[in-house]
Each structure stands twice: as structure tokens, then as C-alpha cells.
N, C-alpha and C positions, 0 to 999 in steps of 0.2 A: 249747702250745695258745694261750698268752696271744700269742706272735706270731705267727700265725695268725690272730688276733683281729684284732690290728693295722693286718697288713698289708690285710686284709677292709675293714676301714674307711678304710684308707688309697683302695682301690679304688673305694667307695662315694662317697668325697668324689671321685674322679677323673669319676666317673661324672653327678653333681649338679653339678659344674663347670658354667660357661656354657657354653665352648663345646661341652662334652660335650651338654648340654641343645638347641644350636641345632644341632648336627648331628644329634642324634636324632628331635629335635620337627618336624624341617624335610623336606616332600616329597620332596625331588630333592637335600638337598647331600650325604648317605651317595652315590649314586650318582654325583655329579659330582667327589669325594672319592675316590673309587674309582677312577674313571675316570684320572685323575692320577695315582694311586700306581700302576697298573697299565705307567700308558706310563712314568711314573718305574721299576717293575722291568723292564720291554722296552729303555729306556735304558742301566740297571745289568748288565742282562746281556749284554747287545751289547759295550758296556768291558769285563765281563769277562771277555769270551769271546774277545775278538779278543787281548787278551794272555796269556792261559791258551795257549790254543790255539797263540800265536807260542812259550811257555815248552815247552811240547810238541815242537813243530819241524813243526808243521800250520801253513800259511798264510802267506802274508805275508811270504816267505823273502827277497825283494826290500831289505826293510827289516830294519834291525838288530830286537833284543829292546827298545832303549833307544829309539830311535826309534818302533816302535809305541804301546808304553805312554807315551813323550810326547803321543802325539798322542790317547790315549785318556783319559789322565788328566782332560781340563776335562770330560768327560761322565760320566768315573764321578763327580766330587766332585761335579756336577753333579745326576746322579741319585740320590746318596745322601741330599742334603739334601732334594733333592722326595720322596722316600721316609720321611724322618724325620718330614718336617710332616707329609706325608699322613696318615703311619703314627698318628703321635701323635695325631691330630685322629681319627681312625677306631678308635683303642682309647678313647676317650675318652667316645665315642658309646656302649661297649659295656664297659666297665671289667670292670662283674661279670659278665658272660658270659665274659672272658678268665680272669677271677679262679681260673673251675672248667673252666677247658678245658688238657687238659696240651699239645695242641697250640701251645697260647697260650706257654707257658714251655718250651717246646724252641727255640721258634724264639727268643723274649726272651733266653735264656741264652745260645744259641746266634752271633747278633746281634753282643754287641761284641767276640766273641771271630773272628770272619768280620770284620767293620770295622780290627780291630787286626791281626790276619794280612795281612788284604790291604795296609794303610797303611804298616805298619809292617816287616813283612818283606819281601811280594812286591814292591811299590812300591820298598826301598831295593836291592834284590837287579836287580829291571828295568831302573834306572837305568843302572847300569853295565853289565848283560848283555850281551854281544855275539851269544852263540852259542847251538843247545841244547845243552845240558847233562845229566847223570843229575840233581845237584840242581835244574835249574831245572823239570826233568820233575815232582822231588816238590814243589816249591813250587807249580807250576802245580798241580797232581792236589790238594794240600792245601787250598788255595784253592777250586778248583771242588768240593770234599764238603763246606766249611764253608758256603757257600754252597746247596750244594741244599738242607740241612740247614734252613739259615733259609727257602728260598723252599717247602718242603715242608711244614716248621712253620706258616708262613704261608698255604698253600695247603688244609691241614683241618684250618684253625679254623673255616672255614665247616661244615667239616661234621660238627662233632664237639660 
């Protein structure tokens, strides 16, 4: 309970932060905050759909596996950072409402574990990929559920 406690107040100071205060206090910057982290997920999911999808043996057969994810890469790093600030700046606005939403913490947990899969395996696994594959299939397919995971997470915290 005492950590529970903690982390409560850790939220609460998240929440009384400035710019937690200037995006809550403020008419239009939640929405304009929004609006950004939305074309930021329209961004992220385009990168990573168009290499999933090549890891599958859908689309784009013209090109290598290493060649698409080259050229997808500057938009998913892209999107991920417009996705972090937005992100962070918009739970910040709302600290203690995420604090009691388990919505809030599927996607949170879910998050670096999606960021590190994609960066770290499917990313080193794409590079050198020529062909489809059985594993590039399950790389691809692992990829795309860590991900709905976060975007679904993140989809009903609104509503929960």
C-alpha cells in the first residue's frame, strides 16, 4: 500500500507540474496536443505497416525487406518522438485520471516493450532481410499485436 501511496503522489506532482497545468488550464492546447499525437499515430502506423506487411510477403514485393524498412525508418523514429512529447505532455494534463484507468497501464507497460521489439529486433532482423520468411512472418505478426496492444490501450483511456 505504502507504494501505491507513492507512486499516487508521484502522479499528483505529474499532474500540478507546469506544463501539466498549461495544457489543462489552456482552451485549445489539449486539442491541438491531440491533434499532433494523432497524425504522430497515422505516421507510426503507416512505417509500421508498410514493413510488417513487406515481413508478411504483402506489398511492396518490387523491393527488398531491407530496402523498405530503410526507407521507412526516418518516419517511424520520426513518429515515435512526436508521439512521446505529445504523449507525455497529454498524460500530464491528466496524471490522476491515468493513475485509476487500467487502460492507462496496459498501454504504459505495454509501450516500451512494443518500442524495444520493434528497434531492437524487428529493426535488426529488416536490415539484412531479403525475403519472406516463416520467422520474418512471426516477427512481423509480433510486432503488429504489440502494437495494437499500445494503440488500443491508448484508444480507451478515453473511455474508461
Amino acid at each position: 500500500m505504502e507504494e501505491a501511496g507513492w507512486l499516487l503522489q508521484l502522479f499528483e506532482w505529474f499532474e500540478a507540474s507546469a506544463p501539466g497545468r498549461m495544457v489543462r488550464e489552456s482552451l485549445w492546447m489539449f486539442g491541438v496536443i491531440e491533434a499532433f499525437h494523432l497524425v504522430g499515430l497515422a505516421m507510426l502506423g503507416g512505417a509500421l505497416l508498410v514493413v510488417d506487411l513487406r515481413l508478411l510477403g504483402f506489398g511492396l514485393k518490387d523491393s527488398t525487406i531491407a530496402e523498405t524498412d530503410r526507407q521507412a525508418r526516418p518516419w517511424l523514429t520520426f513518429s515515435v518522438v512526436l508521439l512521446l512529447v505529445t504523449g507525455t505532455l497529454l498524460f500530464l494534463s491528466e496524471a490522476i485520471k491515468c493513475y485509476y484507468n487500467t487502460s492507462f497501464w496496459v498501454k504504459i507497460t505495454t509501450l516500451p516493450f512494443a518500442l524495444g521489439f520493434t528497434y531492437f529486433v524487428k529493426e535488426r532482423f529488416a536490415r539484412t532481410a531479403l525475403y519472406t520468411s516463416a520467422y520474418s512472418q512471426w516477427v512481423a505478426s509480433a510486432d503488429l499485436l504489440l502494437w495494437f496492444i499500445v494503440a488500443a490501450g491508448g484508444r480507451w483511456i478515453g473511455y474508461s
